[in-house]
N, C-alpha and C positions, 0 to 999 in steps of 0.2 A: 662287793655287794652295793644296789643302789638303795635309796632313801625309803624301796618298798619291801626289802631285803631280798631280793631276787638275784643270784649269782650274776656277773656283768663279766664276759669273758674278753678280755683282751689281746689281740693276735699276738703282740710281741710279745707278752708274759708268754702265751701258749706256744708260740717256736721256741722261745729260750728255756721250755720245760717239758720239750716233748720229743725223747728218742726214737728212733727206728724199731727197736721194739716194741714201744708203746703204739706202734703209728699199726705195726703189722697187726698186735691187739686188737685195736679200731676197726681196723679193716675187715678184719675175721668177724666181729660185732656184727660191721653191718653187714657182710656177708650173708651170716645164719640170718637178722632179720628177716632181709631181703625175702631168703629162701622159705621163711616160715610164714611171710606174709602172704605166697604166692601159693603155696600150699592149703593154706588157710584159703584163698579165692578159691581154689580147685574144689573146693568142698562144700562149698555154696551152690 
């Protein structure tokens, strides 16, 4: 965290803690975003 307590992500912590499952997780997240955000324009 920094001095305004705002999480501060740093790359090496995050390679050295972040498996292939987690990654696919991710991916799937933003996947459905993606998919919900454009669906959501469709409808405007």
């Amino acid at each position: 965290m920094d001095a305004l307590g705002e999480v501060v992500l740093d790359a090496d912590i995050l390679a050295e803690s972040i498996d292939c499952e987690t990654l696919r997780t991710l991916r799937q997240c933003i996947i459905q975003a993606i998919v919900d955000i454009e669906q959501a324009e469709s409808y405007e």
